[in-house]
C-alpha positions as CSV (number, residue, x, y, z in Angstrom):
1,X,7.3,-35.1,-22.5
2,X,6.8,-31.5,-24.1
3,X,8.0,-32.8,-27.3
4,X,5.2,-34.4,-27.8
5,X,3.4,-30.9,-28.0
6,X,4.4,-28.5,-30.9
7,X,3.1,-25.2,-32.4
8,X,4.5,-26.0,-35.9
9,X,1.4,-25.2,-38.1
10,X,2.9,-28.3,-40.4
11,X,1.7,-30.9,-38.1
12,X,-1.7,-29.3,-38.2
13,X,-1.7,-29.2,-41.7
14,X,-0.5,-32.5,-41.9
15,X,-3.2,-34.4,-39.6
16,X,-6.0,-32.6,-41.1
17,X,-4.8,-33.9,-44.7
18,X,-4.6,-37.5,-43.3
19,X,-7.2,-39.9,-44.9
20,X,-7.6,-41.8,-41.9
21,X,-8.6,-41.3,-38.2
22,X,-7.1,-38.4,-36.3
23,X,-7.1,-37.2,-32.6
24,X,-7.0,-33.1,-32.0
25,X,-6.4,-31.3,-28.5
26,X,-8.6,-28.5,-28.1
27,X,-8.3,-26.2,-25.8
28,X,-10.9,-23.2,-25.5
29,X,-13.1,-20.8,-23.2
30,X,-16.4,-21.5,-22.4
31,X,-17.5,-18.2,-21.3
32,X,-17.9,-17.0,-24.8
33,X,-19.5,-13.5,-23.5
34,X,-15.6,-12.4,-21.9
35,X,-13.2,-11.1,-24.3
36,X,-10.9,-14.3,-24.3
37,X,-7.4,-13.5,-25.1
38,X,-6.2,-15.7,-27.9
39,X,-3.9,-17.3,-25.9
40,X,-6.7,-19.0,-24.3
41,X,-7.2,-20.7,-26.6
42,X,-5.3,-24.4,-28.3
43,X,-5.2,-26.7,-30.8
44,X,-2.8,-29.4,-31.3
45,X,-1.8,-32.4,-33.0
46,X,-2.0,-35.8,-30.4
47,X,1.4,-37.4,-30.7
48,X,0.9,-40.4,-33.4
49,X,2.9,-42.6,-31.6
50,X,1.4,-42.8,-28.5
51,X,-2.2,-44.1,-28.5
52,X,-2.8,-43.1,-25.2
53,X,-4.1,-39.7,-25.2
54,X,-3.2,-38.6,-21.8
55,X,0.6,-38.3,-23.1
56,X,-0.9,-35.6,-24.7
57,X,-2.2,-34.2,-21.9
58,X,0.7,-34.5,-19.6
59,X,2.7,-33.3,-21.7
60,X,0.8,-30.1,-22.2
61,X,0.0,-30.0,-18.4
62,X,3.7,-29.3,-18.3
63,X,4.3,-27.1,-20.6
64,X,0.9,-24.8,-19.1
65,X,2.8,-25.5,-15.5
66,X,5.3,-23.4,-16.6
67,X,3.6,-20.8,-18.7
68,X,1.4,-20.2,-15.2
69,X,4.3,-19.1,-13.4
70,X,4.9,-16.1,-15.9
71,X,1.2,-15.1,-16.5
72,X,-1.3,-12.6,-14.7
73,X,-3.7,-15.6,-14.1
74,X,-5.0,-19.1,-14.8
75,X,-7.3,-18.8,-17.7
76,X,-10.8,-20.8,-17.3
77,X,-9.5,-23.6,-20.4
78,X,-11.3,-26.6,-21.1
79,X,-8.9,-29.0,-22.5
80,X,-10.5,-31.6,-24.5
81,X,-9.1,-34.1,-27.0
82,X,-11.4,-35.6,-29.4
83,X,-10.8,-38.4,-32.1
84,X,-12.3,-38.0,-35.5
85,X,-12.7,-41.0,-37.9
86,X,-11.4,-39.3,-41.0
87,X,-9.6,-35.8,-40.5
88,X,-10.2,-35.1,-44.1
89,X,-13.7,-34.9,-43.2
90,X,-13.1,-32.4,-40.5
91,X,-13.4,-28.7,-41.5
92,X,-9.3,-27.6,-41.8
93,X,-8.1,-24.6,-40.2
94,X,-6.4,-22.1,-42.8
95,X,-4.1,-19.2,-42.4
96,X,-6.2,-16.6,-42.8
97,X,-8.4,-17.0,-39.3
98,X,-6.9,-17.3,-36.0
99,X,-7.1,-20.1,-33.1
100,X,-9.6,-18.7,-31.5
101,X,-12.0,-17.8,-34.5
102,X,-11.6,-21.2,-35.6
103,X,-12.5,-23.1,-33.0
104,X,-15.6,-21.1,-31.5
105,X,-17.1,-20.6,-35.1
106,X,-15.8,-23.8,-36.9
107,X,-14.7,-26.9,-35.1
108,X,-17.0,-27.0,-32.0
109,X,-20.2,-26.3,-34.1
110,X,-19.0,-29.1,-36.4
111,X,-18.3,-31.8,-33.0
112,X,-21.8,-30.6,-31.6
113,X,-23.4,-31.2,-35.6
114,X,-21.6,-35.1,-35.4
115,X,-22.2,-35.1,-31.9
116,X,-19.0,-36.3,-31.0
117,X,-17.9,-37.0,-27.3
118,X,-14.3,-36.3,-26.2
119,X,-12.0,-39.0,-25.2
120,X,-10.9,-36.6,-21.9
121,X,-12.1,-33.5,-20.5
122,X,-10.6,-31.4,-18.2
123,X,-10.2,-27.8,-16.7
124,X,-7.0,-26.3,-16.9
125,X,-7.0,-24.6,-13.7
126,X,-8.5,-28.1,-11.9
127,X,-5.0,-29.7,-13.2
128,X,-3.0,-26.9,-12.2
129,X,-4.7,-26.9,-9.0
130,X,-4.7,-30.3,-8.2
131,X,-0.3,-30.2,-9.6
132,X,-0.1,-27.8,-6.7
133,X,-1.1,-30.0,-4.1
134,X,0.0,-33.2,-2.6
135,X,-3.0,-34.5,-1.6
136,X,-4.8,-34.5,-4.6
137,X,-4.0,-36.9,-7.8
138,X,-5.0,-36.7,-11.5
139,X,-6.5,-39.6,-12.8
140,X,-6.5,-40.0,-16.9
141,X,-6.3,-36.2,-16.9
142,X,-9.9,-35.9,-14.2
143,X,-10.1,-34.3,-10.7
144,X,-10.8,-37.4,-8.1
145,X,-13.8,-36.9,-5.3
146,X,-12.0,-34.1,-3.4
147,X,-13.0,-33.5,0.1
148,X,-15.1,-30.9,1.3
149,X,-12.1,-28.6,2.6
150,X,-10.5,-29.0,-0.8
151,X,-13.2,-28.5,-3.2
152,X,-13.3,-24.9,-1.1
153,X,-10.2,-24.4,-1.8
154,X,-10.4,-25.1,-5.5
155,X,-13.8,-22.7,-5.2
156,X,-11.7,-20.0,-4.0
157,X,-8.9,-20.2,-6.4
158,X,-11.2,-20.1,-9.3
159,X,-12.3,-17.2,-7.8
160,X,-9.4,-15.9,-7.6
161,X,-8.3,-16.3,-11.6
162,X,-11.4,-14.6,-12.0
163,X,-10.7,-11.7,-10.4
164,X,-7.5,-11.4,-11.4
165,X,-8.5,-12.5,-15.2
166,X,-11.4,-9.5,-14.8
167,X,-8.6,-6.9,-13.3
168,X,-6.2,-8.2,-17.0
169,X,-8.9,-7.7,-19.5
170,X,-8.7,-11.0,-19.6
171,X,-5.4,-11.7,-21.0
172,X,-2.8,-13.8,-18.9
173,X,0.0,-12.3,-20.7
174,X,1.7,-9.7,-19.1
175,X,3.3,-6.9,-21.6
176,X,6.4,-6.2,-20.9
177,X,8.7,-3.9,-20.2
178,X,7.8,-4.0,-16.5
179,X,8.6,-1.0,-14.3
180,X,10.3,-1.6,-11.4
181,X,10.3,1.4,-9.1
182,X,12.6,1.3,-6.0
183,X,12.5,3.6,-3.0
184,X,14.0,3.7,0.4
185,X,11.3,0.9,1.2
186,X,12.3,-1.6,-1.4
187,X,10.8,-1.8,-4.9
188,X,7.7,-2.5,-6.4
189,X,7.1,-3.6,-9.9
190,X,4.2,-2.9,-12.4
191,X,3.2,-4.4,-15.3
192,X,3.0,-2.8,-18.8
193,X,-1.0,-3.8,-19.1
194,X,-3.6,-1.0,-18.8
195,X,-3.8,-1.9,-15.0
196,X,0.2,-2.0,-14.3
197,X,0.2,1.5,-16.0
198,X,-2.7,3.0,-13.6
199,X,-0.4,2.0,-11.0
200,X,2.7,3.3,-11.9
201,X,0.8,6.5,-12.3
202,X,-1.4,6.5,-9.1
203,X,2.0,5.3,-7.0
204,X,4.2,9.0,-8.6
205,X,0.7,10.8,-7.8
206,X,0.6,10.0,-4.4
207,X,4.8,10.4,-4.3
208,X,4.6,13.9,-5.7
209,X,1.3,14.6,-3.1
210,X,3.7,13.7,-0.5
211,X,6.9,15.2,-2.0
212,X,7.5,17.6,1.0
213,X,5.9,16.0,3.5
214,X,8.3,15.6,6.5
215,X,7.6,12.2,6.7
216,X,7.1,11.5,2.8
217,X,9.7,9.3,0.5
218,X,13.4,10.4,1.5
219,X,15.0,8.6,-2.0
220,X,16.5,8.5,-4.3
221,X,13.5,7.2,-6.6
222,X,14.6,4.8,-9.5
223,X,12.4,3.6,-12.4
224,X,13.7,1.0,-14.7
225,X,11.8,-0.9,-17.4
226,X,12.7,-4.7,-17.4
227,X,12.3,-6.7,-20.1
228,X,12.2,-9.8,-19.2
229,X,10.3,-12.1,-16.3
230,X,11.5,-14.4,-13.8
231,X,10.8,-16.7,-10.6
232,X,11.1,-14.2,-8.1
233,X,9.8,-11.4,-9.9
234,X,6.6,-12.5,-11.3
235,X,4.9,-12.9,-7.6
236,X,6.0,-9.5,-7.2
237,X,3.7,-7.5,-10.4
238,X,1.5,-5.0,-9.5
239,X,1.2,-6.7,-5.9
240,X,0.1,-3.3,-4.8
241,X,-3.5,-3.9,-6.4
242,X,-5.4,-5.0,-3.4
243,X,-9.0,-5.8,-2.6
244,X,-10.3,-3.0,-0.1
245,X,-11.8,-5.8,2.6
246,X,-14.7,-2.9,3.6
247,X,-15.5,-1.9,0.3
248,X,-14.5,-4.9,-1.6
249,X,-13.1,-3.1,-4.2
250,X,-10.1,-3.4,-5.8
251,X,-7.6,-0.6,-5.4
252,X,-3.9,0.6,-5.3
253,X,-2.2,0.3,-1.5
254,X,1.8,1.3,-1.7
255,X,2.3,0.5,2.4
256,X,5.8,-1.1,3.6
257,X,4.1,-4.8,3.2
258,X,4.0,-4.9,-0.8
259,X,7.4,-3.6,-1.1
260,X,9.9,-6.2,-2.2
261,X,13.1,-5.6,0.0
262,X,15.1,-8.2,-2.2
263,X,18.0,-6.4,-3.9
264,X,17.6,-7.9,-7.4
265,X,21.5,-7.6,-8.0
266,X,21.5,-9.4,-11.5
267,X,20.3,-6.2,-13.2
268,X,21.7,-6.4,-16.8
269,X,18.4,-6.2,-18.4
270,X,16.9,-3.3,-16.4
271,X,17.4,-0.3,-18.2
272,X,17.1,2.7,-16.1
273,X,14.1,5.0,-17.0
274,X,14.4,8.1,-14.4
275,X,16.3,8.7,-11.3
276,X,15.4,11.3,-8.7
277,X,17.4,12.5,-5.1
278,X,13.9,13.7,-3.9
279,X,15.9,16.9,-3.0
280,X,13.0,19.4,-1.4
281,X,13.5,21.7,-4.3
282,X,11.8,23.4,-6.8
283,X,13.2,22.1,-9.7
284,X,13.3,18.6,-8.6
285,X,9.7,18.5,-7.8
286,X,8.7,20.1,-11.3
287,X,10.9,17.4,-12.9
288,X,9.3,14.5,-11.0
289,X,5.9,15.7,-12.1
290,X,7.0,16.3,-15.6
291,X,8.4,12.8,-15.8
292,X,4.8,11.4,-14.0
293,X,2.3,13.2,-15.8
294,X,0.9,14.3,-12.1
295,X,-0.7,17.3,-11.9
296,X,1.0,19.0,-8.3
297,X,-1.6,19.8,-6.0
298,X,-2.5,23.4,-4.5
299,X,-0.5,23.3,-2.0
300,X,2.7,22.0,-3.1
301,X,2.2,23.7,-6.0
302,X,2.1,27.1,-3.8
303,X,5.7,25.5,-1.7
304,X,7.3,24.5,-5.2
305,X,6.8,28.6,-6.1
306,X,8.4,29.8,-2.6
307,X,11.1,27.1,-3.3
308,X,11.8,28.8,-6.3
309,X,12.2,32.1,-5.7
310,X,14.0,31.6,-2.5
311,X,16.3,28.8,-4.5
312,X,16.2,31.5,-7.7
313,X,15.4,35.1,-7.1
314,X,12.5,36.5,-9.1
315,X,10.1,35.1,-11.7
316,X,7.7,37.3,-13.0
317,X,5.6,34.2,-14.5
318,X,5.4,33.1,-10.9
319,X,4.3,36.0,-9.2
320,X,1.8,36.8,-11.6
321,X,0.6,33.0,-11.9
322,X,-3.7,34.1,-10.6
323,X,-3.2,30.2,-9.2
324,X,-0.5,31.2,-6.8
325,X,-2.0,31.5,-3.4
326,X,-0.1,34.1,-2.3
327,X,0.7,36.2,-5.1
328,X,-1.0,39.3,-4.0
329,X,2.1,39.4,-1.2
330,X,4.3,39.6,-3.7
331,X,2.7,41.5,-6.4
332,X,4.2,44.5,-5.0
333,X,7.9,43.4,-5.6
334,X,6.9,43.2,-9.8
335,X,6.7,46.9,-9.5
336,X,9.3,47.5,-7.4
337,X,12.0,45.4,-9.5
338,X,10.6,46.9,-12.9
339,X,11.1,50.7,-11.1
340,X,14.7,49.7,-10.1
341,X,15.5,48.5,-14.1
342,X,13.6,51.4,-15.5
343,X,15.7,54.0,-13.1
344,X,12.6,54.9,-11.4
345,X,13.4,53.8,-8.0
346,X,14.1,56.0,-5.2
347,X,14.5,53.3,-2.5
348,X,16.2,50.1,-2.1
349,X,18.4,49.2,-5.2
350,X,17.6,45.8,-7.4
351,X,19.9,43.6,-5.3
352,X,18.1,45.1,-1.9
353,X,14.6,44.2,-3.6
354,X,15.4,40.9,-4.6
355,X,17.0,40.1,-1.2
356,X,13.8,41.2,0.3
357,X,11.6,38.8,-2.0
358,X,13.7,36.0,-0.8
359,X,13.6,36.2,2.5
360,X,9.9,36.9,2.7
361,X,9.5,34.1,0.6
362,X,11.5,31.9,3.1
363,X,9.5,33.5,6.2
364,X,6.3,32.2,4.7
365,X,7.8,28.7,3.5
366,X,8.8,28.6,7.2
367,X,5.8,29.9,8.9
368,X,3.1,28.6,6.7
369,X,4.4,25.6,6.3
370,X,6.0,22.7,7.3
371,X,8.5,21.0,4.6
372,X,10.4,18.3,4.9
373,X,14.3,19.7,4.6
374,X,13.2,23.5,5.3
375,X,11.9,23.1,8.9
376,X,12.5,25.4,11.6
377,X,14.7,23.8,14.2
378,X,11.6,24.5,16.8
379,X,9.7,22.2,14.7
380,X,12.3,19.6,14.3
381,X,12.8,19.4,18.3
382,X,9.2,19.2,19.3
383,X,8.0,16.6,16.4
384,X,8.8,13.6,17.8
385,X,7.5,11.5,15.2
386,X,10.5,12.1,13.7
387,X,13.7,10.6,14.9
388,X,16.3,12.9,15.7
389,X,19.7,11.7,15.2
390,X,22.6,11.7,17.0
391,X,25.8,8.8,16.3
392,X,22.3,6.5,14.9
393,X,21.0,7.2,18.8
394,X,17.5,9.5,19.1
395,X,17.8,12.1,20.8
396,X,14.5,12.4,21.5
397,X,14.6,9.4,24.2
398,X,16.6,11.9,27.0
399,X,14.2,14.9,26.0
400,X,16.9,16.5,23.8
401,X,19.3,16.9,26.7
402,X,22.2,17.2,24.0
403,X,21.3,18.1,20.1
404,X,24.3,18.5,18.3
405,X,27.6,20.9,18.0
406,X,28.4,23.2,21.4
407,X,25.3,21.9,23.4
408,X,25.5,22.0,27.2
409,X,23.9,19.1,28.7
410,X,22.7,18.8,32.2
411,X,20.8,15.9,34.0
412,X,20.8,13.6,36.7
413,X,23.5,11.8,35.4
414,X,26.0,14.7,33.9
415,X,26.2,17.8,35.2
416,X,29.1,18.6,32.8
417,X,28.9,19.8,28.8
418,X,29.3,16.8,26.6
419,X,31.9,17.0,23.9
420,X,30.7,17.9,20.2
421,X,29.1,14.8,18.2
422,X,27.2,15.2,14.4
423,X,23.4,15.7,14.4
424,X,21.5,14.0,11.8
425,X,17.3,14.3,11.2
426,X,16.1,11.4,9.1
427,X,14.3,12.2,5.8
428,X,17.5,14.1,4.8
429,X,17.2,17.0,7.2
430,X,20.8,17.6,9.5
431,X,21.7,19.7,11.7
432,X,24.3,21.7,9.4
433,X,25.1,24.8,7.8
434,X,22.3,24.6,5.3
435,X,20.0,24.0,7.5
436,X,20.5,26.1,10.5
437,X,20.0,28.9,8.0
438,X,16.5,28.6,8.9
439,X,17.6,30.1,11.9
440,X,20.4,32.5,10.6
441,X,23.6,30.7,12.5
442,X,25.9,28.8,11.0
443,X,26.5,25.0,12.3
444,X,29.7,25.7,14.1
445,X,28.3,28.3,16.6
446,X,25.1,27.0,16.9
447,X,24.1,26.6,20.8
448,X,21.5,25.4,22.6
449,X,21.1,25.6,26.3
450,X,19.2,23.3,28.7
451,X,16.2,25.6,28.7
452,X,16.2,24.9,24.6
453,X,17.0,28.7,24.0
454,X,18.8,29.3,20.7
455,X,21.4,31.9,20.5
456,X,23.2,33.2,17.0
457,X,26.7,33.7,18.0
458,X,27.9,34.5,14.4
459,X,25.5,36.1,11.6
460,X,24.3,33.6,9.3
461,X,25.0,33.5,5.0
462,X,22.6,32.6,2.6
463,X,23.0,29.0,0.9
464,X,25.3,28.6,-1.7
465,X,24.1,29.6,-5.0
466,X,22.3,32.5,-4.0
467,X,21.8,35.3,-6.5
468,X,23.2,37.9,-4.5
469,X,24.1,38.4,-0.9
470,X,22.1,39.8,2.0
471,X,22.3,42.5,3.8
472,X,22.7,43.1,7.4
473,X,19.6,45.0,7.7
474,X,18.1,42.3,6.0
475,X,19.0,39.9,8.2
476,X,18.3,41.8,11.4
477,X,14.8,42.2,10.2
478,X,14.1,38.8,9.4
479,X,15.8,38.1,12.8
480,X,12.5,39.7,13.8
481,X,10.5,37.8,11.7
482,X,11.2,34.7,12.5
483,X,10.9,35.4,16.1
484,X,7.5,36.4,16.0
485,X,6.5,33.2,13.4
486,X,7.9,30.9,15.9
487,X,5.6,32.0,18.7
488,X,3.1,31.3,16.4
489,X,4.3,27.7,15.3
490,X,3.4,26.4,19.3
């Protein structure tokens, strides 16, 4: 039946040349004071060799079935068909005006002026409506007396379209390239329209808010654009706009429910736009917000700065930044280091001073803070809202009565040290090298005892791809350090 609908302008042209009677299916807005896309609006040709106009209408019920599926919303249509006794009477549409210009400023004026009644009039949304149902049937292209439950329900999904048609500008059409952003909760996908894009940048501005956050988005973080829409993606654009039920406004809500978990294998037309570990570093934070737009807030921006020059060494841009929050600590160090090129330094040499600045740095990342990948083990053991790990068993459930390598474990039920086993922290923290640097032990002679006292067995290293090494006395006075910000981190 969708043959008998075409968009060839011919068959226009043709029919309004005809010197004889001629049937047009128009379809238009009647809320003339909304900014209508043109879409909205039709005009077509009713098949010649059918005299029964509702072939025409079935077949563009069809054809609007399937355009519904792919569009932001139902737009409010009427679809009527009129038959006019001589088209060449009838004002002809030319190339130079669109659909929609024509038939609010030309052809209905000109059916009001004759006072001409349509053959069949419908609403487009009514049809589609009443095609989704069982229980309701079309008759010559009208709604039948509907019930009192269902003429609710048809109520509420106008409403709907309109809210949805108010949130689209109006236009039903989504723009593509869609984004499709998946995290370790599944992925969500916005559209390319001025809405889509406020999401796409409100979800990175609440993912770089929560960047080190122990319990913020683990990753990797994928963006592609896809260009192209199908069945079981279109239910899934820019889901995450949700009416607030107190407030009754409309807003952005990225919790685990509007995340697809479907794995979308057939990927051939997503092109991949950004890609990011969420490693808690300096320089992959600043690259997520550069990609984003987001501005970082006060405090991550302050973490991002101590990431950077433990991660770097010094920075004079940094330190002298008047929006770091704790850039009078280290103000001191810009003289000290200029002193030590200059020759002017009596003290410590350069290597000394910037070993200094990193490990101060680290104390007050540690102390200060708490940052998901960089917490002190004290922290990790007493926040049980984070699963600990051990063999994909939390630890937490036995009161961390063993916690990873050379732990001595003794309970009710064992009285004798368990063998070794790997320690994982979700979020990307584990219990390894790297990370027991916080407290200046490597992994393989890291102890805990019953009473949760930690002993360093062997001195600690820094993290691979430090600048320069420390130093003993460096490390024994950070030993001290830490000590004292732990008693303060109860």
């Amino acid at each position: 039946m969708a043959t008998y609908i075409s968009d060839d302008p011919k068959l226009l042209d043709e029919l309004f040349r005809k010197d004889g009677e001629g049937q047009l299916l128009v379809g238009y807005e009647t809320g003339k004071e909304k900014p209508h896309a043109e879409s909205s609006y039709m005009l077509y040709p009713a098949n010649p060799d059918r005299q029964d106009p509702v072939y025409t209408f079935m077949a563009l019920f069809s054809q609007q079935s399937i355009k519904a599926k792919y569009s932001a919303f139902v737009p409010n249509t009427r679809l009527e068909i009129y038959s006019f006794p001589k088209m060449t009477d009838v004002p002809a549409i030319s190339g130079d005006i669109s659909k929609k210009e024509y038939i609010n400023q030309v052809l209905l004026p000109y059916i009001r002026e004759k006072g001409l009644a349509p053959l069949i009039s419908t609403n487009l949304r009514n049809v589609l409506f009443a095609q989704s149902r069982s229980d309701i049937l079309m008759i010559s292209g009208e709604l039948p007396k509907l019930t009192t439950q269902q003429l609710d329900e048809l109520v509420h999904f106008h409403q709907k379209q309109d809210e949805l048609a108010a949130r689209y500008d109006y236009n039903p059409v989504y723009k593509l390239p869609l984004h499709a952003v998946e995290t370790s909760k599944g992925i969500l996908f916005f559209s390319d329209t001025k809405m889509g894009r406020e999401g796409l940048k409100s979800f990175y501005q609440q993912l770089s808010g929560n960047y080190f956050w122990v319990h913020g988005e683990p990753g990797p973080v994928r963006q592609y654009n896809v260009n192209c829409l199908s069945d079981d993606i279109c239910p899934l654009v820019d889901a995450c706009y949700r009416k607030n039920p107190q407030s009754g406004k409309g807003e952005y809500d990225f919790d685990n429910a509007v995340f697809s978990k479907e794995a979308f294998r057939d990927r051939k037309q997503w092109k991949l736009a950004f890609e990011t570990d969420m490693e808690p570093s300096a320089s992959e934070f600043l690259r997520l917000n550069e990609f984003a737009g987001c501005p970082a807030s006060r405090n991550n921006a302050d973490i991002s700065k101590l990431l950077y020059l433990m991660e770097n060494g010094f920075k004079r841009d940094i330190i002298n930044d008047p929006d770091f929050g704790y850039r009078n600590v280290f103000q001191e160090y810009v003289t000290r280091i200029d002193d030590c090129i200059n020759g002017q330094s009596s003290g410590p040499d350069l290597s000394d001073v910037l070993d200094d600045m990193r490990w101060k740095a680290k104390n007050i990342l540690l102390t200060d803070f708490d940052v998901r990948g960089h917490r002190t083990l004290e922290r990790t053991l007493n926040d049980r809202s984070v699963p600990f790990l051990i063999n994909g068993t939390d630890a937490g459930s036995d009161s961390f009565c063993h916690v990873g390598s050379g732990v001595d474990r003794h309970d009710k039920e064992c009285s004798k040290p368990h063998s070794h086993s790997d320690a994982e922290i979700l979020h990307g923290t584990k219990i390894d090298k790297h990370r027991l640097d916080d407290h200046r032990c490597s992994a393989e002679y890291f102890h805990v005892d019953v009473q949760n006292q930690f002993y360093d067995k062997q001195q600690g290293s820094f993290d691979d791809g430090i600048l320069f090494g420390h130093r003993n006395g460096l490390h024994d006075a950070d030993l001290k350090t830490d000590q004292t910000s732990d008693k303060g981190t109860h």
